[in-house]
C-alpha positions as CSV (number, residue, x, y, z in Angstrom):
1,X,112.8,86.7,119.7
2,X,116.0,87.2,121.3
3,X,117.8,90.8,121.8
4,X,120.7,90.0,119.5
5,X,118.2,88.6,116.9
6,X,115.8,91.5,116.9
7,X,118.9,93.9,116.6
8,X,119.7,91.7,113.8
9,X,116.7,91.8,112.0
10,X,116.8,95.6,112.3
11,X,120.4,95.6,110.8
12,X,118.9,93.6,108.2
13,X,115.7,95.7,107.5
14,X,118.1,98.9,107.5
15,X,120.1,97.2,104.6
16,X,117.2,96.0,102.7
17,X,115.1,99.6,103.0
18,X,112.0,96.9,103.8
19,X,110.7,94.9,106.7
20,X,112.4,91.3,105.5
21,X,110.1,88.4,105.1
22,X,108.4,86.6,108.3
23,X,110.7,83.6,107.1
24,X,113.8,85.2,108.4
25,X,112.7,84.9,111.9
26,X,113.6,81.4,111.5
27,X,117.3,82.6,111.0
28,X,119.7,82.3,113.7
29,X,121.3,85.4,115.0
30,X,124.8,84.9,113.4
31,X,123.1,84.2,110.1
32,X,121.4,86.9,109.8
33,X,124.4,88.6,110.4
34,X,126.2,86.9,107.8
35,X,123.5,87.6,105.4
36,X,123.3,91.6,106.1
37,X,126.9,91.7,105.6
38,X,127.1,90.0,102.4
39,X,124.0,92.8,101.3
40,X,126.1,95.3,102.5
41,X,129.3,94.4,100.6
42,X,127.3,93.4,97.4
43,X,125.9,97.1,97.6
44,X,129.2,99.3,98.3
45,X,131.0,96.6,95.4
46,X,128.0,97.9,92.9
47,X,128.5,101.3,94.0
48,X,132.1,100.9,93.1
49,X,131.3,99.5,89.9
50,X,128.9,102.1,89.3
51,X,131.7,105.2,89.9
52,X,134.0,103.0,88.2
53,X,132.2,103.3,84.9
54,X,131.1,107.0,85.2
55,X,134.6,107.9,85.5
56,X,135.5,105.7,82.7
57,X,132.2,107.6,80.5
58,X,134.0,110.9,81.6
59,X,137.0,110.7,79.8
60,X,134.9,110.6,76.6
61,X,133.2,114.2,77.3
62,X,135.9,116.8,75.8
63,X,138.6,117.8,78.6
64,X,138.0,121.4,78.8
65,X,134.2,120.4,79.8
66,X,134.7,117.4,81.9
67,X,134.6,119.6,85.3
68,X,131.1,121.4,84.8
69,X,129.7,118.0,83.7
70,X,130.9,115.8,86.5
71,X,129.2,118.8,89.2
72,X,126.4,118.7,87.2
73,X,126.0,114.7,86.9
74,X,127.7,113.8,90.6
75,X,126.1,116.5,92.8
């Protein structure tokens, strides 16, 4: 395995929080970049999604107690 595509791989293990599948050795470099990119963005995009909504849920808790319950959920 080349240096780029072990670096690669590592990018790709790092974004997936596991040692990927022995199958993705057969992946070139550049599409392994392309796929730990795409993971990435699919993550921060649900991440958005997810503040999104709790932010939306807020502004059903009573003004007056919105602040002590955001600290308390969003420490």
């Amino acid at each position: 395995m080349s240096t780029e595509a072990g670096e690669q791989k590592e990018r790709l293990s790092a974004e997936l929080r596991d040692e990927p599948a022995d199958s993705f050795g057969q992946l070139t470099p550049q599409q392994l970049a392309t796929l730990t990119d795409a993971l990435a963005r699919q993550r921060e995009s649900r991440a958005a999604g997810l503040n999104e909504a709790a932010e939306e849920a807020l502004k059903l808790v009573p003004a007056l107690a919105r602040g002590p319950v955001r600290r308390i959920l969003f420490r």
